[in-house]
C-alpha positions in Angstrom: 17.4 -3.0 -12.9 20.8 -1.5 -12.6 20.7 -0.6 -16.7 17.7 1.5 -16.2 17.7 2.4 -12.4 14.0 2.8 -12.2 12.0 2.3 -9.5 8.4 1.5 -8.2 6.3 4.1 -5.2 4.3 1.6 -3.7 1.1 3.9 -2.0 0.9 3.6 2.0 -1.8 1.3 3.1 -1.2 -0.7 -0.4 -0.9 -4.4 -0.2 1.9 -5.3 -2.0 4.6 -8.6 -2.5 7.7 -9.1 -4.6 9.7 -12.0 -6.4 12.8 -12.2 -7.2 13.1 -13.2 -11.2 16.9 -13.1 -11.6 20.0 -14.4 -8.9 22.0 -12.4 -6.9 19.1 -9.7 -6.5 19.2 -6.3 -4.5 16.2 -4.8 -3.1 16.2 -1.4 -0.9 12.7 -0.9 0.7 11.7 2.5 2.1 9.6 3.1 4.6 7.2 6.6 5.3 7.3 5.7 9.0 9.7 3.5 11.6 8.6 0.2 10.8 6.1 -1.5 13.9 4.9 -5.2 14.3 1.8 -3.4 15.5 1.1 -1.9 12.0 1.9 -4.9 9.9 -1.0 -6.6 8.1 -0.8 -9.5 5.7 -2.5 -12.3 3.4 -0.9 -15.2 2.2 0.4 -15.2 -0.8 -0.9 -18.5 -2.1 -4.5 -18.0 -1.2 -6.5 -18.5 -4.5 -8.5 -15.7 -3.7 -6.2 -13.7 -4.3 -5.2 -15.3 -7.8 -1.6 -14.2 -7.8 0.1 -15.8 -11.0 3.7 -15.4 -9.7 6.2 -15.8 -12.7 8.3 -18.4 -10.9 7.5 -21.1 -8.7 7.7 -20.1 -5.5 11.1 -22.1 -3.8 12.2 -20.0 -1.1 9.8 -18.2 1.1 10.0 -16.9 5.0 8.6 -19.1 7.6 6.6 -15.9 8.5 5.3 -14.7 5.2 4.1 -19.0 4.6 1.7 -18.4 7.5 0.0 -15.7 6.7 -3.5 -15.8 6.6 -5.8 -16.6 3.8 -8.9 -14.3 2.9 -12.7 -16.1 4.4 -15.3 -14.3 4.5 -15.5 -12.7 7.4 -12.3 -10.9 5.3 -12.8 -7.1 5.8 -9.0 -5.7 4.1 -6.1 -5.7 5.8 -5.6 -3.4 8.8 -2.8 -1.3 9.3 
C-alpha cells in the first residue's frame, strides 16, 4: 500500500494473478527478462480446478485473460 510500501517477489516460472481490492489502484510489474508472447502461459482464472476464492466478484476482466484455458486432464503445468 502506499502507508507501508511493501512489496511481493513473485518466483520466475510461478503462476500468479492479482485483484484489485480498493479504486484508483497502482500496480508496477517487473519483469527478469523482455516480456515475449512466446513465453506466456496461462489458466483461466475461473476454472474450479483451480479453486481460487477471489475476495471480490470478478466485474472487469480482459477479453484475453477470460479465455484462457481451463485445466483437463491432459493438463501437464503451464509452459513457459
Amino acid at each position: 500500500s502506499a502507508a507501508n510500501k511493501k512489496s511481493l517477489l513473485i518466483p520466475e516460472g510461478f503462476a500468479h494473478g492479482f485483484q484489485a481490492l480498493a479504486e484508483n489502484c497502482e500496480m508496477i510489474y517487473l519483469h527478469t527478462a523482455p516480456f515475449s508472447d512466446l513465453s506466456e502461459g496461462a489458466m483461466n482464472i475461473s476454472d474450479p480446478k483451480i479453486g481460487i476464492h477471489w475476495p471480490l466478484p470478478i466485474t472487469d476482466i480482459s477479453n484475453r485473460d477470460r479465455q484462457h484455458p481451463f485445466i483437463t486432464e491432459k493438463f501437464k503445468g503451464v509452459e513457459i
